[in-house]
C-alpha positions as CSV (number, residue, x, y, z in Angstrom):
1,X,20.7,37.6,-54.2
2,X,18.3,36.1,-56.3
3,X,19.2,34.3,-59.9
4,X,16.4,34.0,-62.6
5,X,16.9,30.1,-64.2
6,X,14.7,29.1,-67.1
7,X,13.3,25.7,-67.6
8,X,11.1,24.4,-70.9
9,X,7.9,21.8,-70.5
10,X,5.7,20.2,-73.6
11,X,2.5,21.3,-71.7
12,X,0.9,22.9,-68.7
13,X,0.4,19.5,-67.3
14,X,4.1,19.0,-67.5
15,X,5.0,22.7,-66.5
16,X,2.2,21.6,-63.1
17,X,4.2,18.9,-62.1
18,X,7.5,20.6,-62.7
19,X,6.2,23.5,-59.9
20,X,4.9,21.4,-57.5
21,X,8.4,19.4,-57.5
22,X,10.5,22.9,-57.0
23,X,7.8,23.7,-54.4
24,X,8.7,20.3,-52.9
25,X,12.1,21.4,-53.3
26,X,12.0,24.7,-51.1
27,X,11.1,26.7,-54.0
28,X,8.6,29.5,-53.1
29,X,5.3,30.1,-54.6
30,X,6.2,33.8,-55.8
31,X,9.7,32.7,-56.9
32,X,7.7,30.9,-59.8
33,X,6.0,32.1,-62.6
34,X,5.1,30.6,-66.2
35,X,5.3,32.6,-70.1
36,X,3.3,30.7,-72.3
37,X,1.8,32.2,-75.7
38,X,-1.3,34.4,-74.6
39,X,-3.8,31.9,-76.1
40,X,-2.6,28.9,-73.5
41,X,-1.9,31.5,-70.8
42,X,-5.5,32.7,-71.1
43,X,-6.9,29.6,-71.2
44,X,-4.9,27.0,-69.1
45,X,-2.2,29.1,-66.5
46,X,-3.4,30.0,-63.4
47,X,-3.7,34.1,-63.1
48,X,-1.5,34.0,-60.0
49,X,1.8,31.8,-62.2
50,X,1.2,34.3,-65.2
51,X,4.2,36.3,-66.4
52,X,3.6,39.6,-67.8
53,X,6.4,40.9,-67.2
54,X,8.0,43.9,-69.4
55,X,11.5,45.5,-69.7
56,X,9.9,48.5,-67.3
57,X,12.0,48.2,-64.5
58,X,15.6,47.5,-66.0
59,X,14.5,50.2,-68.5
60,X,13.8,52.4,-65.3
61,X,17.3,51.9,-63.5
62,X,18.9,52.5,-67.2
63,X,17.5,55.1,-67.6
64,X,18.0,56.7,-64.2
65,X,21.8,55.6,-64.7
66,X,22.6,57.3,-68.2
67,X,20.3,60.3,-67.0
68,X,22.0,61.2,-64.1
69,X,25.4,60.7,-65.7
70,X,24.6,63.4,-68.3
71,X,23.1,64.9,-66.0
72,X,26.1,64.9,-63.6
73,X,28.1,66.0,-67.0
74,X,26.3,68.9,-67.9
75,X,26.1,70.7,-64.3
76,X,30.0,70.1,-64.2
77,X,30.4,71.9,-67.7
78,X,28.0,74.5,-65.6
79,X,30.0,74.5,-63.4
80,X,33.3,75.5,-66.0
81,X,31.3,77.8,-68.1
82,X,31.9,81.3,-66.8
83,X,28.4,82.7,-67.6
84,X,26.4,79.9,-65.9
85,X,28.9,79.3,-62.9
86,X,26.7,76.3,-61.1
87,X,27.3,75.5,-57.6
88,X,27.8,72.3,-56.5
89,X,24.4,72.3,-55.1
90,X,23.3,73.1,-59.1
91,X,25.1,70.1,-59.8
92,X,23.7,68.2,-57.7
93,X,20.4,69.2,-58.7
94,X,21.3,68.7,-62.6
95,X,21.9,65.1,-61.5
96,X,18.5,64.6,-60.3
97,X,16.8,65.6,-63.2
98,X,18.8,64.3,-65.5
99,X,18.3,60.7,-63.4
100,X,14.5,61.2,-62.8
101,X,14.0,62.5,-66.4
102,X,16.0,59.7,-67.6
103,X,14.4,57.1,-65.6
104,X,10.9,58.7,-66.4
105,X,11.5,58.1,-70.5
106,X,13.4,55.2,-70.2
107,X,10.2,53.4,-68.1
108,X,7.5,54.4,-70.6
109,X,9.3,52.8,-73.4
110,X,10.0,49.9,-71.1
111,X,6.7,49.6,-70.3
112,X,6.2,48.8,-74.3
113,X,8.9,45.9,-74.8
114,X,8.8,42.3,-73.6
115,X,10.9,41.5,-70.9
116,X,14.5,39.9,-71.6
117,X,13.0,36.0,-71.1
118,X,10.4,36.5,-73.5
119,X,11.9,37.9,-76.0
120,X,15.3,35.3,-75.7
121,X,13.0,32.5,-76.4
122,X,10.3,34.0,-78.3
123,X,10.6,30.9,-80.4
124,X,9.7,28.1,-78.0
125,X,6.6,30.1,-77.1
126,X,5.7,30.2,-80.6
127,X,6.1,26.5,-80.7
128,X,3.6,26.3,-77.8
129,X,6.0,25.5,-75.2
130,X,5.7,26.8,-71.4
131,X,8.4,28.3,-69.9
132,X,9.2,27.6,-66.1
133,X,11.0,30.7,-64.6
134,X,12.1,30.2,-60.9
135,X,13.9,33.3,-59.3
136,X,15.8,31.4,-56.2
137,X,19.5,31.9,-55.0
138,X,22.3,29.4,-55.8
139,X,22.0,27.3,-53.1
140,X,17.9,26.7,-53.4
141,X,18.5,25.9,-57.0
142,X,21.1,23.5,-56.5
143,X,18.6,21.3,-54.9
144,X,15.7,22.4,-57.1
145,X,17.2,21.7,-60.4
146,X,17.5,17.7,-59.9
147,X,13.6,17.8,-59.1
148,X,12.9,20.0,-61.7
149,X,14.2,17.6,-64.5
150,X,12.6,14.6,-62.8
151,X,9.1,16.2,-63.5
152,X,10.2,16.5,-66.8
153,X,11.7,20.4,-67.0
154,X,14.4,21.0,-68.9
155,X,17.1,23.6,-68.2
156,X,17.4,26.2,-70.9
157,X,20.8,28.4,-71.4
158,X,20.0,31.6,-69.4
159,X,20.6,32.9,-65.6
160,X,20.7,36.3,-64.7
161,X,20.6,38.5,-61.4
162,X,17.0,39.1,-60.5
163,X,17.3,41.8,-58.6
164,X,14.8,44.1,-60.6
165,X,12.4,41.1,-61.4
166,X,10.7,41.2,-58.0
């Protein structure tokens, strides 16, 4: 599994040279994107290392999650309840909707909010910083993070699972 890492550069030059050492490292092209404030992405980030990324899918599986568990809860009081005596079929089927329902809201208000990375270090982007964000498993990074430094890169605090991310 995947882990997303964060690195920091002054400038696109520096967040350039940082890529093409992790790419030089093993690091894949679509395992690397940039966040930059929207007037240097626009201007100076290739389209294809852009990060527009929003909260749409971890809203999604949240969403699916919480709505299938009160789902799941409400077709078992169904099930309890004398004058609505579910099945376990209806159950079932109270799960679903409650999970696609769930997931359904959960997305569109995803789709509104900046992803996790932005919004952590909404700061350095303000200060007209480029972020580096490399999604690559343990051992890919171990060798990529020495490289990444070298071009100048530096390492902020955050790693998380990036299973949704891609």
């Amino acid at each position: 599994m995947k882990t997303r890492h964060v690195f920091v550069t002054g400038s696109v030059a520096q967040a350039t040279a940082a890529i093409a050492a992790a790419r030089r490292a093993g690091i894949g092209e679509h395992d690397i994107s940039l966040i930059a404030d929207s007037a240097i992405e626009m201007e100076e980030v290739p389209a294809d290392l852009r990060n527009a990324e929003n909260d749409f899918m971890p809203a999604a599986a949240r969403g699916a999650m919480a709505g299938g568990s009160l789902g799941l809860i409400g077709g078992l009081v169904g099930v309890v309840v004398p004058p609505i005596g579910l099945t376990i079929a209806g159950v079932a089927i109270t799960t679903l909707i409650g999970a696609a329902v769930g997931s359904w809201v959960t997305a569109l208000i995803g789709s509104m909010v900046p992803d996790e990375v932005h919004r952590r270090f909404e700061s350095e982007i303000r200060a007209g910083r480029i972020l580096l964000v490399v999604d690559e498993t343990p051992e890919a990074m171990a060798a990529a993070e020495a490289a990444l430094r070298e071009a100048g890169a530096e390492q902020l605090p955050y790693e998380a699972t990036s299973a949704l991310h891609r």
